[in-house]
N, C-alpha and C positions, 0 to 999 in steps of 0.2 A: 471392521465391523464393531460397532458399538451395541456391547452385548448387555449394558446397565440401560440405554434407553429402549432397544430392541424388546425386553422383557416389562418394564415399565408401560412402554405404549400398549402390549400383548394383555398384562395387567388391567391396564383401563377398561381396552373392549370386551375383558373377560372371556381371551381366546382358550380354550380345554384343553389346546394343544400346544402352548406356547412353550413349557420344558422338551416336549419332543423337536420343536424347531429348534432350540437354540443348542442341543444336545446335537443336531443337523449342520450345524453351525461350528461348532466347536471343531467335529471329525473334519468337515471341509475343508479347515484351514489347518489344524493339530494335527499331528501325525501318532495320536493317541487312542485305547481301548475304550470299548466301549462304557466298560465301568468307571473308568477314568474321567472321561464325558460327561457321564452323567453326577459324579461328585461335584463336578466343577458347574454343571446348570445348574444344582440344588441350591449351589451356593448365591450362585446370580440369582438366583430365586429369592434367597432371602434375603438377600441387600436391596433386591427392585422391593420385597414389598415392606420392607420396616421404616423405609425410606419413601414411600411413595407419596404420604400424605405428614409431613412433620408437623408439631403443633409450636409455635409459636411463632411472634412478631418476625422475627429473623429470617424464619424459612418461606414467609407469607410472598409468595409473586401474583400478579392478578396478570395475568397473559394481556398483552394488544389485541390479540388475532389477527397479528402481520410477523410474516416469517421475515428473515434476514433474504432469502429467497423475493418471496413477495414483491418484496421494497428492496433489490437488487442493492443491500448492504454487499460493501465488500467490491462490486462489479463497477464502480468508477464511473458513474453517472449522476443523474440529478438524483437520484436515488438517495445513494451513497454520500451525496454533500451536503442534502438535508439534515441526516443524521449526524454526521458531523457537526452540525450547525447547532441542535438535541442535545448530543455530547457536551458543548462545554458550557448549555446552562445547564446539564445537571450537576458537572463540574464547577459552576458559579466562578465569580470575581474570583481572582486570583491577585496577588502582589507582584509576579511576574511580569516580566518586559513583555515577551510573548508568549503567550501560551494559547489554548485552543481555540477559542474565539477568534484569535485570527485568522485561519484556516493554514497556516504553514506549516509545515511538516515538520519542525524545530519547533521548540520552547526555552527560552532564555529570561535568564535568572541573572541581577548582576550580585558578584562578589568583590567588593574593592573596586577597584578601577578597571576590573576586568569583565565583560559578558560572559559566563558561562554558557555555551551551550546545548543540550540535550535533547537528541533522536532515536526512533527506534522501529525499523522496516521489518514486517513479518516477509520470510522465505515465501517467491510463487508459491501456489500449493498444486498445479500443474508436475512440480517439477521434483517431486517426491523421488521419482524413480530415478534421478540421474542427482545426486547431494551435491557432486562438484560443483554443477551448474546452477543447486539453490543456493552454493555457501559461497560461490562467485558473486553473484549478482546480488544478492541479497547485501552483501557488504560493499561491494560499491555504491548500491545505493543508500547506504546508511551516510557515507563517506559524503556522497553528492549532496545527502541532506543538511550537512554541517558546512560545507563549500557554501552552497547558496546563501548563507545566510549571512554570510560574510565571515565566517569562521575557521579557522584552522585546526584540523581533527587531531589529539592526544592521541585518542585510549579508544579500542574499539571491544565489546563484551558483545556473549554469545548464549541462546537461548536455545538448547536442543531437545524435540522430543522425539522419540521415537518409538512406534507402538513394536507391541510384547514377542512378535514373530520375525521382529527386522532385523537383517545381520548386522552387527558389530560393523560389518565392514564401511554400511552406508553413514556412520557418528563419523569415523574417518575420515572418510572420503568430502563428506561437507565439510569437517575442519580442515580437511585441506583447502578446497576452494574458496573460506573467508582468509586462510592463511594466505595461499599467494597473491588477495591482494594488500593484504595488512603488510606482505613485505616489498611487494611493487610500492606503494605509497608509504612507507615506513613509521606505520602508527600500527603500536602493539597492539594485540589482541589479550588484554589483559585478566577475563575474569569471565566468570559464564555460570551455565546449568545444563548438568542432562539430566534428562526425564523420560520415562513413557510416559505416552499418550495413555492417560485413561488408567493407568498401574494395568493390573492383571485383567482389566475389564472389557479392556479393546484389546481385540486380535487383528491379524493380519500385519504389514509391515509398512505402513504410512509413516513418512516422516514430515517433521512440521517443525517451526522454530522463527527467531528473530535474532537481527542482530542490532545491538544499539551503539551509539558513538557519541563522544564528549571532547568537543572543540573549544576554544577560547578566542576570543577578541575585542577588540577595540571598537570597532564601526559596526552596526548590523549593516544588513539589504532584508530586508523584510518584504514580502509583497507590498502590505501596506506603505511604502516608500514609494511607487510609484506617482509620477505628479504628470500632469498638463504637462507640452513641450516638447517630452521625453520619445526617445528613438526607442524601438525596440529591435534587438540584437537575437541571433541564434547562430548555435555553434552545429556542427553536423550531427546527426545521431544515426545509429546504428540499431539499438533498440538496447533491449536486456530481458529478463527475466520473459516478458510478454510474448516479446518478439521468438524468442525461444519456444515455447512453445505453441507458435503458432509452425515453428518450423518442423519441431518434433512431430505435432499430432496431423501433420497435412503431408508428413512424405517430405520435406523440402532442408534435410537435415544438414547439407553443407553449409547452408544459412546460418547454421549457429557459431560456429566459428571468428562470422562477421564480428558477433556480438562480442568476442573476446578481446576486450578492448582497455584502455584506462583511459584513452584521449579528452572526456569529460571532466576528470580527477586532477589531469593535466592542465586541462586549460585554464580551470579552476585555481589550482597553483599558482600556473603564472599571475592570474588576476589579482590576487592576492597579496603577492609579493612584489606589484608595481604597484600598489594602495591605488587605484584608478578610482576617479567619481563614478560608482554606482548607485543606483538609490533600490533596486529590488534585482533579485535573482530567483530563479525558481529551475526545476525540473522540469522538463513535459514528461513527468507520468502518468499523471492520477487521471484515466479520461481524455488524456491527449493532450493537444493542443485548447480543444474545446472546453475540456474542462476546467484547466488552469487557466484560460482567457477568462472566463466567468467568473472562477475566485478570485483572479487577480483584480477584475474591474468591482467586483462587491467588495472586496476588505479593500482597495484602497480610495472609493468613488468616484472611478474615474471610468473613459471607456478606451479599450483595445481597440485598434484596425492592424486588420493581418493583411499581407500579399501574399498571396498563396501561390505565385508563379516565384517566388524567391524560395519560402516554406520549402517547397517541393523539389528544389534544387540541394538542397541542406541534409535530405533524408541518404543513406546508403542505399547507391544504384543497387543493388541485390537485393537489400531489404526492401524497398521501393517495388521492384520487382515481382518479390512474392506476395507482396499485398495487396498490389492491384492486380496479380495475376487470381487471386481468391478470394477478391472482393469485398475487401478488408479496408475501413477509410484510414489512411494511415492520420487523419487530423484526429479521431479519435481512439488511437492506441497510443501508448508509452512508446516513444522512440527515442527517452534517455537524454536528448538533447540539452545543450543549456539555454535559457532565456535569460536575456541580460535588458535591464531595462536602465538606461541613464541617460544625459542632460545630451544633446545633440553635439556640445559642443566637446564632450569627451567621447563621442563615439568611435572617429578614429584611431585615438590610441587604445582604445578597448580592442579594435580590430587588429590592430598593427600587433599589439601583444600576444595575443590568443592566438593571431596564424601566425608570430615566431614561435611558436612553442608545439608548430607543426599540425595543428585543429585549424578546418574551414570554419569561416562565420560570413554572416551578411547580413546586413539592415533588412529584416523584414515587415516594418509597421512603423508604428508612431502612438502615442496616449496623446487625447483629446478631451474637450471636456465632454461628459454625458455620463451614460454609463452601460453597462455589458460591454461588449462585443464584438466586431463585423469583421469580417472577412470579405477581401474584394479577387474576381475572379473575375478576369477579360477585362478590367474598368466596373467593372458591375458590383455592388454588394449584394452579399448572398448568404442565408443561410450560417450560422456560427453556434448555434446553442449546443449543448452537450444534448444527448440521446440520456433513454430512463437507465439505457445501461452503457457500457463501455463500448468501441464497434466489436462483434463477435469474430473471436480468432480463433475460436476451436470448433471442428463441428460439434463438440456438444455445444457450444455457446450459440450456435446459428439453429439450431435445434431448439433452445429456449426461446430464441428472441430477443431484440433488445430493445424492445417497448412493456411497458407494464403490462401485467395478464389481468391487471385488477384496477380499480377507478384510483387515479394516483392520490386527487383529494382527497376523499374518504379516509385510503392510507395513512396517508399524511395526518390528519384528524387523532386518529390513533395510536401513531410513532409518539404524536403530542401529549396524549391523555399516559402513555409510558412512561415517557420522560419526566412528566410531573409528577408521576407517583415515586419514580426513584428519586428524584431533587427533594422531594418531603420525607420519603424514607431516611435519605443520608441527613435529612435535617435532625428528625425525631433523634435519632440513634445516637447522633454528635452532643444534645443536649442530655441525652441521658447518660452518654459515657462522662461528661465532665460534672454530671450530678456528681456520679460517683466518686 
């Protein structure tokens, strides 16, 4: 519970009662006296209100009136890649090889003769309650994200918080699950932070964090490498972080196990270390299948065709299983997989490589010229776009929906009119810090 905005929102509507809630609040979770309680909301008291309205340039925000909610930030939809999209012109040109504008999950810098490159996956936040399986998965995926780009992972750092009620045991317990796979793949985990959530301000015991990693190479695979001609490839998946808790919160918890894998990181390897012609590689996380077909045909202008009777051969029979057993489209959840995109005529040693190294794969598509998307089902094309959200894997997520609850243009409108105000904000600020 976040007791600085709790008090703050209570503040605005000028509720008469809002230190007896949070004083309600405090005993809830604290195993503290009453006077004790009540020092500690006096205090929240006076930081929500010294803080409530600051006067200057610096502290000035002008709200969108679109929540991260709203405009399903975060939830791996069209949503979500808009703002992405927000994101790197607020961030502007850059001198970077790749960085956000591209939409890839890697940013690379070169140093000398070498591409440096730099990733950085925040923990499901599903997955609070079990740290092994956030500091699992959260670090294979940082790992898969320097793999795709054609890179090979150094050095892996660690970002922990954890709010003010949470045991000791759970900082652990996630270091261990970014540790075993920092020594299944033998790239140190060299540097980090822990933190609470919120210092003394948030109670309860949510944990939250990222892991980032720093690869080097020679050749990228960038999405935007994709060209006309090109076969498109996928390796099995099993799921991760997603898939996990779609198994935790539906009852179907042998399922996670599935997920306890490297064979991604593996295949990755071998690829790597037989230098094959790739020209893009990517994840199916972000939105699926769906939603990576979409970035991948906008940053590189070209268009996808997927077979969806191969696709669907490629998923783990259990995972597969449980998602269409709860009605979950596996095209649009992370199922971890690799997408491998290159010239037709390197496709079989792509294949031959990846399954010695003990990973399924199979030609599932082609790049053509146009652009978006299609998926063909029975001979038929059908249907490919991403949803305004992810597909919903938890019943709270089928609870929300995964269509917007509000006019997505209008949204949209106002995600824009944010973004320009902070691209002018960071402009004003930058000229006046080099006045000085």
């Amino acid at each position: 519970m976040d007791l600085e905005g709790f008090a703050k929102r209570g503040l605005r509507r000028r509720d008469p009662i809002i230190k007896e809630k949070i004083i309600a609040l405090i005993k809830e979770v604290k195993d503290l006296p009453q006077s004790q309680a009540e020092v500690l909301a006096e205090a929240v008291m006076e930081e929500a209100l010294v803080t409530l309205n600051p006067h200057g340039e610096v502290f000035k925000l002008e709200p969108a009136g679109v929540t991260m909610g709203d405009f399903g930030v975060g939830s791996r939809g069209s949503g979500d890649f808009y703002t992405h999209k927000k994101i790197a012109e607020v961030i502007g040109p850059t001198e970077a090889i790749v960085d956000s504008s591209h939409l890839d999950d890697s940013g690379v810098v070169k140093a000398g003769e070498n591409f440096i490159i730099v990733t950085v996956d925040g923990m499901h936040s599903r997955l609070s309650d079990y740290p092994f399986l956030a500091g699992f998965h959260v670090t294979r995926a940082a790992l898969r994200d320097i793999y795709v780009m054609g890179g090979k992972p150094v050095a892996l750092l660690s970002d922990i918080h954890l709010a003010d009620d949470g045991d000791v045991a759970k900082l652990f317990d996630h270091l261990a699950g970014i540790a075993t796979v920092s020594e299944l793949m033998n790239v140190p985990l060299v540097t980090g932070s822990t933190l609470r959530i919120g210092g003394d301000l948030v109670i309860g015991d949510r944990l939250t964090g990222c892991v980032g990693a720093v690869g080097i190479s020679k050749r990228l695979t960038p999405r935007k490498g994709a060209k006309t001609g090109d076969v498109i490839m996928m390796t099995e998946g099993a799921g991760g972080g997603t898939v996990c808790a779609a198994a935790l919160y539906y009852g179907w918890h042998d399922v996670v196990d599935e997920t306890l894998n490297i064979k991604f990181l593996q295949a990755s390897e071998a690829l790597l270390m037989n230098d094959l012609a790739i020209h893009a590689m990517t994840d199916v996380t972000n939105g699926g299948i769906r939603g990576d077909a979409k970035e991948i045909a906008f940053t590189a202008g070209v268009k996808l065709v997927f077979q969806e009777d191969r696709m669907r051969k490629l998923v783990n029979r259990r995972v597969l299983e449980m998602l269409e057993a709860l009605e979950i489209d596996y095209l649009g959840v992370s199922i971890d997989a690799l997408l491998i995109i290159a010239p037709k005529e390197a496709s079989s040693a792509i294949i031959q490589t990846t399954r010695r190294a003990g990973v399924k794969i199979d030609r599932v598509g082609f790049v053509e010229n146009g652009c978006g998307a299609e998926l063909i089902i029975n001979g038929l094309p059908t249907d490919f776009e991403p949803r305004f959200r992810e597909s919903a894997y938890t019943p709270i997520k089928k609870a929300v929906g995964q269509d917007a609850r509000r006019n997505e243009s209008e949204m949209q409108q106002l995600v824009d009119f944010a973004a320009k105000n902070a691209a002018e904000k960071k402009r004003r600020f930058v000229q006046m810090i080099r006045g000085n």
